[in-house]
C-alpha positions as CSV (number, residue, x, y, z in Angstrom):
1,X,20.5,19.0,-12.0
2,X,19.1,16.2,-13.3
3,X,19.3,12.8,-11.4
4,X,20.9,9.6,-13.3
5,X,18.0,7.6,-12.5
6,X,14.4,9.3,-13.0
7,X,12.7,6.5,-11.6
8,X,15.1,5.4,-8.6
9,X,13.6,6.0,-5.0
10,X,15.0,5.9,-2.2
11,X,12.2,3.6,0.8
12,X,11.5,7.2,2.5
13,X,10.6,8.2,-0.9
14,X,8.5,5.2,-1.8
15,X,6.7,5.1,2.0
16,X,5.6,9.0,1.4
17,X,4.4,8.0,-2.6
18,X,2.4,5.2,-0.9
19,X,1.1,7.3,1.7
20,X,0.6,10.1,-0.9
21,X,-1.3,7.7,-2.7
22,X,-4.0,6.8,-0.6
23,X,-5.6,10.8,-1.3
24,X,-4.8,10.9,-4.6
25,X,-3.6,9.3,-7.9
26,X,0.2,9.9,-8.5
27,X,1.5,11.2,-11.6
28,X,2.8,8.5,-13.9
29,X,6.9,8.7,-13.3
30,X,5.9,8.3,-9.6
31,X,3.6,5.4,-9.8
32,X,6.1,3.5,-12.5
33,X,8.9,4.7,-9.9
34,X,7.4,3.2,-7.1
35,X,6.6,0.1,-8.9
36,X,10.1,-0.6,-9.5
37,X,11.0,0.4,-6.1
38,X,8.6,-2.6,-4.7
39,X,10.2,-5.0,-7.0
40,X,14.0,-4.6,-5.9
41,X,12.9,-3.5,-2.1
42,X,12.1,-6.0,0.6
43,X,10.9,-3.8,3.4
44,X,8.7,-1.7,1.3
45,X,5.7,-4.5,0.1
46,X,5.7,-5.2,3.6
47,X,4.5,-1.4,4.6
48,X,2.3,-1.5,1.5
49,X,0.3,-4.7,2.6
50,X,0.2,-3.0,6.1
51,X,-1.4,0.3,4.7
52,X,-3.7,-2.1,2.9
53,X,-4.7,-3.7,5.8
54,X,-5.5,-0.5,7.9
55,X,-7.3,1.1,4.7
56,X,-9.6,-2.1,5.1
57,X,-10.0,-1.7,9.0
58,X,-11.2,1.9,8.8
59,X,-13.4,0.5,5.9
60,X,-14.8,-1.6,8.1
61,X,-15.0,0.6,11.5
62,X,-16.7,3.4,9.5
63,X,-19.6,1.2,8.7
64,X,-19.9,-0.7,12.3
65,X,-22.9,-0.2,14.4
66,X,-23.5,-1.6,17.5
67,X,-26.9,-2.9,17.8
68,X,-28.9,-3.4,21.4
């Protein structure tokens, strides 16, 4: 069956698309879903600026070297 709304999703659906999304590109219904999901949601930008921020961390960490 068909759901009513193709693009609704639900936060646990929007947190695994955003996690999804960091290995590879979503299919278009997902990312325009999603979209729409972080316009209505509250909670949800907040995760997705806090995956932002780690994705940046580990960018940096990876390149860090200590020098003696």
């Amino acid at each position: 069956m068909k759901a009513a709304y193709p693009f609704r999703r639900t936060c646990k659906e929007a947190t695994a698309l955003m996690v999804a999304r960091e290995d590879r590109q979503l299919p278009w219904a997902d990312r325009v879903g999603l979209r729409l999901h972080l316009m209505v949601c509250k909670a949800c930008p907040t995760f997705e600026r806090q995956m932002l921020t780690m994705r940046h961390a580990m960018k940096q960490w990876r390149g860090y070297t200590e020098e003696e």
